[in-house]
C-alpha positions as CSV (number, residue, x, y, z in Angstrom):
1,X,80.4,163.3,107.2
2,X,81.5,166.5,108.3
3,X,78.8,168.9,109.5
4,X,79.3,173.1,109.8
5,X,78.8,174.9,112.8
6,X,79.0,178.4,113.7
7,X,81.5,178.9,110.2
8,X,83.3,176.2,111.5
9,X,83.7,172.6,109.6
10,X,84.0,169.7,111.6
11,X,83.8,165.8,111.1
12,X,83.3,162.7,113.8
13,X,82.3,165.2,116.8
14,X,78.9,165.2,118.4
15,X,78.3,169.2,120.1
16,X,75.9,169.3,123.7
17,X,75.2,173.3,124.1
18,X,75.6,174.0,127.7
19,X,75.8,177.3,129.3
20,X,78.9,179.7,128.8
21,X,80.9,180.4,131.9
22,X,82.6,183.4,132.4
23,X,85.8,181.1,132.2
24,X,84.6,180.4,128.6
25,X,84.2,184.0,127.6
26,X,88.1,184.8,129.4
27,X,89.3,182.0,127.0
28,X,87.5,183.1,123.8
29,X,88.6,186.8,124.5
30,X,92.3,185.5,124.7
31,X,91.7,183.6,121.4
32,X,90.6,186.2,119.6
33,X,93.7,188.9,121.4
34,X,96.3,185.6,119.9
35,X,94.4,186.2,116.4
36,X,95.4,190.1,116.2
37,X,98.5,189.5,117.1
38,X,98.8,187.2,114.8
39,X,97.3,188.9,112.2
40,X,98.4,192.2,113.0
41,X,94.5,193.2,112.9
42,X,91.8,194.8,115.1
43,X,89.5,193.6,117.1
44,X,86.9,194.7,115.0
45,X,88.2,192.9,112.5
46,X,87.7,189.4,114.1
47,X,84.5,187.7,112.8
48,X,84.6,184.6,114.4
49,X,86.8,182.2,116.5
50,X,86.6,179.5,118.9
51,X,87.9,178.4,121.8
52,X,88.7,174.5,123.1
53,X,88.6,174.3,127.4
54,X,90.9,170.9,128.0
55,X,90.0,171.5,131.9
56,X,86.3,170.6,130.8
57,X,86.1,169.3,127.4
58,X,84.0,172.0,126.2
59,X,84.6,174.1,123.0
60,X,83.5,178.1,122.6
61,X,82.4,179.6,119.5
62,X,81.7,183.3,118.7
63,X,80.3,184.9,115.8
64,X,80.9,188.5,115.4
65,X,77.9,191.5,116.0
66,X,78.7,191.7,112.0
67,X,76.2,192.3,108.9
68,X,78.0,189.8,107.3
69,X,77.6,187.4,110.1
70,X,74.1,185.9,110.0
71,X,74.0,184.7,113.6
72,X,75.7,186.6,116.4
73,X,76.3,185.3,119.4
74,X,78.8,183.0,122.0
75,X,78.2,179.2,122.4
76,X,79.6,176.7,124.5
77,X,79.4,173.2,123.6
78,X,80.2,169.9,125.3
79,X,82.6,167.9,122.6
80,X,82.5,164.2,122.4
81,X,84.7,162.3,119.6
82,X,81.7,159.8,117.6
83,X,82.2,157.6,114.6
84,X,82.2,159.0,111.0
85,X,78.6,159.7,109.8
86,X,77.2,160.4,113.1
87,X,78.2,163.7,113.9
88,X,75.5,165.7,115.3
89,X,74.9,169.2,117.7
90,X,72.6,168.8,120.0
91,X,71.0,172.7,120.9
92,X,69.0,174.4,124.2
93,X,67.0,177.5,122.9
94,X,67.0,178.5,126.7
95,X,70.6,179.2,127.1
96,X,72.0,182.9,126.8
97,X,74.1,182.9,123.7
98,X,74.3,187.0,123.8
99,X,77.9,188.9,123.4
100,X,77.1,191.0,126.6
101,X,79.8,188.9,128.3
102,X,82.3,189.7,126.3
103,X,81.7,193.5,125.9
104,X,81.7,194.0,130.0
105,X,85.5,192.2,129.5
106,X,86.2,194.6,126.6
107,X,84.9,197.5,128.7
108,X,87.5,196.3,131.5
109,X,85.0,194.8,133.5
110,X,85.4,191.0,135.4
111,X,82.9,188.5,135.2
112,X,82.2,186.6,138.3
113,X,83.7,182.7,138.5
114,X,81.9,180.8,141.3
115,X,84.3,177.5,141.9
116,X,83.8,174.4,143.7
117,X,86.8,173.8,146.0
118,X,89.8,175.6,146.8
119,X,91.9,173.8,144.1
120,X,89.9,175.1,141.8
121,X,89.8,178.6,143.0
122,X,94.0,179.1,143.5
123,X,93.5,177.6,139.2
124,X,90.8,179.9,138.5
125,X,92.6,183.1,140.3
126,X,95.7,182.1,138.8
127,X,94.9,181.8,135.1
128,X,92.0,184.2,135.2
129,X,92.4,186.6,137.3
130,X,93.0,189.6,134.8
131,X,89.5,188.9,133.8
132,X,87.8,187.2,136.6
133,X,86.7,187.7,140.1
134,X,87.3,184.4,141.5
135,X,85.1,183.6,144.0
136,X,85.8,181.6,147.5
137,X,83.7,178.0,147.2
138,X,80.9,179.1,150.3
139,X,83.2,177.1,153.1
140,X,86.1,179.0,152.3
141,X,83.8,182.9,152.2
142,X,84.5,183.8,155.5
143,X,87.1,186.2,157.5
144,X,89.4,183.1,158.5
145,X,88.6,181.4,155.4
146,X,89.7,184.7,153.2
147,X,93.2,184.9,154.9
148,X,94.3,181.1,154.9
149,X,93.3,181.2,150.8
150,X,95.4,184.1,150.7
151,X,97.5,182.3,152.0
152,X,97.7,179.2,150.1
153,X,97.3,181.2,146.9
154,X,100.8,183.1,147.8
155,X,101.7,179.3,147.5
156,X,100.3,178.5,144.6
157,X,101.5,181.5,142.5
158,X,105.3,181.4,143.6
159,X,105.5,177.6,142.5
160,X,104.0,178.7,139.6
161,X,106.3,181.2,138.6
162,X,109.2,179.4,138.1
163,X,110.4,176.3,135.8
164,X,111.7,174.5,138.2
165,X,108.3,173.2,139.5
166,X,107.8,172.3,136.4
167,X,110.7,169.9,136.4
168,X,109.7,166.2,137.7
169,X,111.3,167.0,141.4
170,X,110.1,170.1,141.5
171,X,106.4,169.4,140.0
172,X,106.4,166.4,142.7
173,X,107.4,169.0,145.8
174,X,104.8,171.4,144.4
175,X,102.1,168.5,144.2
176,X,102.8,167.0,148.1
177,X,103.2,170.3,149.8
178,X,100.3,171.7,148.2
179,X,97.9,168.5,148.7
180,X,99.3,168.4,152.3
181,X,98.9,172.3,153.1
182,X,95.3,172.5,151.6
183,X,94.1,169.1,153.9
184,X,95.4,171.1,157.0
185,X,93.9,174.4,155.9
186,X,90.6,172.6,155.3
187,X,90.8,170.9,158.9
188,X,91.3,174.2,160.7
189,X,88.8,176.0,159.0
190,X,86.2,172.9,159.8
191,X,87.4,173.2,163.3
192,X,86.8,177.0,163.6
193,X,90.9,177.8,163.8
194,X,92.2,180.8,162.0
195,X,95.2,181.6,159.9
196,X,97.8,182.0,162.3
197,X,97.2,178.3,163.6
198,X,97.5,177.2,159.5
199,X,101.0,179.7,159.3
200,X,102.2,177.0,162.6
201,X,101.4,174.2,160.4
202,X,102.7,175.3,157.1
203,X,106.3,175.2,158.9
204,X,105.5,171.9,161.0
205,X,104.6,170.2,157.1
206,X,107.5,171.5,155.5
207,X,109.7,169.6,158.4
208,X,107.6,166.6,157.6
209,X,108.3,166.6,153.8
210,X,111.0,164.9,151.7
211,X,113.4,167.8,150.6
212,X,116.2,165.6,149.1
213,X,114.8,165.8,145.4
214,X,114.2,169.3,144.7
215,X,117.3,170.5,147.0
216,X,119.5,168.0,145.0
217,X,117.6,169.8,141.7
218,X,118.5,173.2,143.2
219,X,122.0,172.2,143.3
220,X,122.3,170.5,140.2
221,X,120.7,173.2,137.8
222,X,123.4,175.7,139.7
223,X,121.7,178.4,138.0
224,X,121.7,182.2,140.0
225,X,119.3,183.6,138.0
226,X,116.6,180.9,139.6
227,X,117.7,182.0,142.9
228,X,117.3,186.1,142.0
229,X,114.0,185.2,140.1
230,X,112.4,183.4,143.3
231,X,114.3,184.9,146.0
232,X,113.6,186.8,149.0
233,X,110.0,184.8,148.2
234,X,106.3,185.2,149.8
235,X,106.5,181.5,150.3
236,X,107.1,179.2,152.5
237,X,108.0,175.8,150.7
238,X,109.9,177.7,148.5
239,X,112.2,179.4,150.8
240,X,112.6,176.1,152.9
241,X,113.5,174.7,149.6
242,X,116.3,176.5,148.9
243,X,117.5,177.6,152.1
244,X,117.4,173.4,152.0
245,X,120.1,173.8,149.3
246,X,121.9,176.9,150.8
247,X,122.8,174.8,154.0
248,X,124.2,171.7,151.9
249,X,126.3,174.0,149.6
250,X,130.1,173.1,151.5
């Protein structure tokens, strides 16, 4: 049976309205910047639109400050897939459903983004940081702390910006050294280190770790517009990477 839900029609889904997070708001405000370009419209001119998060099954609705919108507003709802005839939304009156979110991001303000762990802060900053102010998990809020993230994130954002770690080699060197850089960073802060002592074990990992796929990929994709897109780089597995490749070039 398929049910109606903030002008949206929908069948074999069961909504649970949970609070909007600021990373909810980010994605609903892209939607809706997708829609006029799409359309080749204004803002103003978006009534409503809705926004599905894969990273935590939720989907985002927003209805329009309009006169022809009856019900105004920004809701986030936890989606679940249910048999045919049992779709239902399950509502909390107590949650904020207001547009004020939104209209601090129009007004070039960032909403504050609390995350749990450092893998899901370098995400967060990544993805969202146009829009949010990322915020250090409580371990990591600290002077050391501040630098090694820095750090990490200078990681994070190289790999990122390049389809080669996208490629299976590539995506598999990204995955190890990161895992491997963030377990040592974590150590030293638990210990009370600092960053240079992390900076010491960034190059001491990158001796550790298997280089023969991604220097091989390096090689193979003989491509030097990678190398001017990536290189001189801010990081550190990426420059031993290819300097990995420079030395095995006869």
């Amino acid at each position: 049976m398929a049910i109606k839900l903030h002008s949206f029609v929908t069948s074999c889904k069961r909504y649970i309205q949970v609070e909007s997070l600021p990373l909810h708001i980010t994605g609903i405000l892209r939607k809706m910047i997708d829609l006029i370009s799409l359309r080749g419209c204004d803002i103003i001119d978006i009534h409503n639109a809705y926004y599905y998060c894969e990273e935590d099954g939720t989907v985002t609705f927003y209805q329009a400050d309009k006169a022809e919108v009856d019900h105004p507003g920004i809701w986030t709802y936890m989606l679940y897939e249910c048999p045919e005839g049992q779709e239902k939304v399950f509502r909390d009156s107590n949650i904020d459903t207001s547009l004020k979110p939104l209209y601090r991001l129009l007004a070039g303000d960032k909403l504050v983004q609390e995350t749990v762990d450092i893998n899901q802060y370098l995400q967060y900053r990544y993805q969202e940081g146009e829009y949010l102010d990322v915020q250090l998990p409580p371990e990591w809020n600290n002077q050391e702390g501040r630098k090694i993230a820095n750090l990490l994130f200078r990681e994070y954002q190289v790999f990122k910006k390049s389809a080669i770690f996208a490629e299976t080699a590539g995506e598999n060197y990204m995955q190890t050294v990161m895992k491997k850089f963030i377990q040592a960073a974590t150590s030293i802060l638990e210990a009370g280190g600092n960053s240079i002592e992390f900076e010491y074990i960034q190059h001491e990992i990158l001796k550790q770790v298997k280089i023969d796929d991604i220097a091989n990929l390096i090689l193979d994709l003989n491509d030097y517009r990678i190398w001017q897109a990536l290189l001189p780089s801010e990081s550190k597995a990426v420059e031993y990477a290819f300097n990995t490749a420079l030395s095995r070039i006869a």
